[in-house]
N, C-alpha and C positions, 0 to 999 in steps of 0.2 A: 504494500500500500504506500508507503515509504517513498519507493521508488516510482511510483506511477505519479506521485505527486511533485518527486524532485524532476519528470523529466518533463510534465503538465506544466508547471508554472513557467517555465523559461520560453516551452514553444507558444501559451497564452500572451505574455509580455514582447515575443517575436511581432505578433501577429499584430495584436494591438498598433505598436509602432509600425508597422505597413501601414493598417488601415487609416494611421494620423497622420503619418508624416506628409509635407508638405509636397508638393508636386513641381516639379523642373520649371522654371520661368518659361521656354520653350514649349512644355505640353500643357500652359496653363494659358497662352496666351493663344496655339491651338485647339483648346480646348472652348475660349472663349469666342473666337472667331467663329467654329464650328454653330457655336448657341446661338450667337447675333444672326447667325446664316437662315438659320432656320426660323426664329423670332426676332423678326426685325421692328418690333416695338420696344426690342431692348438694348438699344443699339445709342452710344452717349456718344461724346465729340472726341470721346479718347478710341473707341473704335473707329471712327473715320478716320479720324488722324493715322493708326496703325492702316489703313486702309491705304490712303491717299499716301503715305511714306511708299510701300510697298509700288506702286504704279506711276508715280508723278514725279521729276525732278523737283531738286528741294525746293526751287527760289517760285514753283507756283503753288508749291503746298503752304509755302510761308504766303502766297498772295491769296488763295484758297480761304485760308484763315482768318487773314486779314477782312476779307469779305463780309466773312460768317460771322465775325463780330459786331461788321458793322451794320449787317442788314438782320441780325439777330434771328438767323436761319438756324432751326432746331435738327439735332441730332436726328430723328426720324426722318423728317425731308431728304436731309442730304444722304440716309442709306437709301433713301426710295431713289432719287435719281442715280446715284453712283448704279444702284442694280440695276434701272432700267437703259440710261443714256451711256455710263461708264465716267470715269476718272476723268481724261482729257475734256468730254462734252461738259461736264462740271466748271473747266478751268472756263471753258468758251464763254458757256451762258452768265459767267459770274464778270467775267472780262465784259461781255456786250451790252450789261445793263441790266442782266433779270434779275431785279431784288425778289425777296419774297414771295411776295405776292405772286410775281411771275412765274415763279418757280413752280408756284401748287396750281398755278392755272393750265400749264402743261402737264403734273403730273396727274391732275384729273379731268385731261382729255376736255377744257374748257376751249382751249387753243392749242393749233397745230405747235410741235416743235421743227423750225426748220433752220435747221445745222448751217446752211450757207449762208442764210440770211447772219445766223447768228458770229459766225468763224470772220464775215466781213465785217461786221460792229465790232467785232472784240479786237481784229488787226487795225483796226482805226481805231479805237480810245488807249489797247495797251497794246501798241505795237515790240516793246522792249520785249512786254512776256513771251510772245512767241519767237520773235528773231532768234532767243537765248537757247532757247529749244529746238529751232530748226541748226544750229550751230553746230 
């Protein structure tokens, strides 16, 4: 009995500390991306950001942001376009003038989104951002 108990408690205490221990930075932020992917009502400015890092040179994820501050565009929005238009059409529409407002009126199909209209207003207000990019 002795022994069933000396050799019970250590693989108990084993176990334990698997099932707490903390998880790799790497499979937690995998792990979190996977969740946001699937529920995208839970999706904050700190997932876009890992988002828009991953796909976008820095100097428009720093303009990106700058944006979203200023036109006070919520974290769910901008998962809803980044999944429907992508990362770069992000950079466009934010460069061509679509505040807010603009934004949810294309993401619910109030108004057309048209990419050419919008890639020529944005190289005429921030022509810098994109030359940096086409570089």
């Amino acid at each position: 009995m002795n022994t069933l108990i000396a050799l019970g408690a250590p693989i108990a205490i084993l176990l334990a500390y698997l099932a707490t221990r903390p998880a790799s930075p790497a499979r937690e932020a995998a792990r979190r991306a996977h969740r946001v992917s699937r529920h995208p009502a839970l999706a904050n400015l700190g997932d876009v950001r890992t988002r828009l890092d991953a796909e976008l040179p820095g100097h428009q994820v720093d303009f990106v942001l700058a944006r979203v501050a200023r036109h006070g565009v919520d974290a769910r929005t901008l998962w809803a376009w980044l999944d429907r238009f992508g990362a770069e059409s992000l950079v466009v529409a934010l460069a061509a003038g679509h505040g807010y407002a603009g934004m949810l009126r294309v993401l619910r199909d109030e108004r057309p989104y048209d990419d050419g209209e919008a890639r020529l207003l944005a190289g005429l207000s921030e022509p810098e951002l994109f030359e940096l990019a086409a570089a």
